[in-house]
C-alpha positions, 0 to 999 in steps of 0.5 A: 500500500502507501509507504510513503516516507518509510524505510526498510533497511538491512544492513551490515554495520560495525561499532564506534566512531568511525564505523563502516557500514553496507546499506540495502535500504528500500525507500516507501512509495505512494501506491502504485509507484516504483520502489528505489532501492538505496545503497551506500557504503560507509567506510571509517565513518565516511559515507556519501557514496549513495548509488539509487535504482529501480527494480525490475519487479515489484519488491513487495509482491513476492520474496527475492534475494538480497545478498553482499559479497564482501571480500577483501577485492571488492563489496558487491550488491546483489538481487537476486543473483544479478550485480546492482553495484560493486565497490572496489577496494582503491586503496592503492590510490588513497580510497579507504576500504571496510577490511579492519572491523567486523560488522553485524547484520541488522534490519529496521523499520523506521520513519523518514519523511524528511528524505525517503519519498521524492526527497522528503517531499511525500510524508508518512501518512500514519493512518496506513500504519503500522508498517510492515517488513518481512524477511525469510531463509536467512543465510550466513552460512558462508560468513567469517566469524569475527573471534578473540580479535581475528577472522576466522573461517569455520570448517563449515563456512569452508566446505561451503565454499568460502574459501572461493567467496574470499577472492571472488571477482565479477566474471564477464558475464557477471559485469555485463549484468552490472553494466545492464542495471546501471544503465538501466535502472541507475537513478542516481550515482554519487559519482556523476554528481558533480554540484555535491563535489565541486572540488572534484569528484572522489577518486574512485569515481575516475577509477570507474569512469576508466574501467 
């Protein structure tokens, strides 16, 4: 129904100050309007790195995968098996990269009419409430256990493949995906906002204009 103003967020996130954070957030909408599907990543407290789309589906008629690859190459946003995003890890040219701090999965629920909808201009309209998210057939199974101060891979994430999750990178077919989605379901990229970044943009942004 009108969702307008809400936020479903699921999201991995690590304590402190100068956390890092992966978002999958989706934003309400009034009925009958398309879903966008919000991501950013936070590194050492430091996001403003949001990417926006559409889905190709209505997220709210049926249950889809949502799942991230994080590695120390790269952190990649899926749907249902296809690629929406992918960060690189650049820190060979000054980008900080999330690899020091285990992060917990969470998920919420939660009011924001000053940005959700058409940018804060579409209210949460209470009397749609309550507001309702649900999730099914979680999976960790192949995540790293964060134990005594170090990272640790138990035999079970291992034989479930995680020692292939630890260096896997997008293959041909996987980067035809990605580029399909952002070309067509892209509705906002951090990195093609020049008015946000007048003195330039971040360095990884030039990064993936050349690649």
């Amino acid at each position: 129904g009108n969702s307008a103003g809400t936020v479903t967020a699921y999201y991995l996130r690590s304590e402190g100050s100068s956390w890092d954070e992966l978002d999958f957030e989706f934003l309400g909408n009034l009925s009958g309007d398309p879903y966008i599907v919000h991501t950013n990543v936070y590194t050492q407290g430091k996001g403003d790195r949001e990417q926006q789309f559409y889905l190709w589906f209505d997220p709210t008629a049926d249950f889809h995968t949502y799942s991230v690859l994080w590695n120390p190459q790269h952190t990649v946003f899926y749907v249902d098996g296809t690629p929406l995003r992918e960060f690189k890890n650049l820190e060979s040219i000054g980008v900080k990269y999330p690899k020091n701090q285990p992060m917990k999965i969470s998920s919420s629920l939660w009011n924001a009419d000053d940005r959700a909808t058409r940018g804060g201009l579409i209210k949460t309209d209470w009397s749609k409430a309550p507001f309702t998210a649900s999730y099914r057939n979680f999976n960790d199974d192949q995540a790293c256990i964060w134990s005594s101060g170090s990272s640790s891979c138990n035999s079970k994430s291992k034989s479930n493949g995680t020692s292939f999750l630890l260096s896997q990178e997008l293959d041909s077919s996987s980067q035809q995906r990605l580029r399909w989605v952002q070309k067509n379901y892209m509705i906002y990229n951090y990195c093609t906002d020049t008015k946000r970044f007048p003195q330039g943009l971040p360095p990884e942004c030039t990064v993936v204009k050349k690649s």
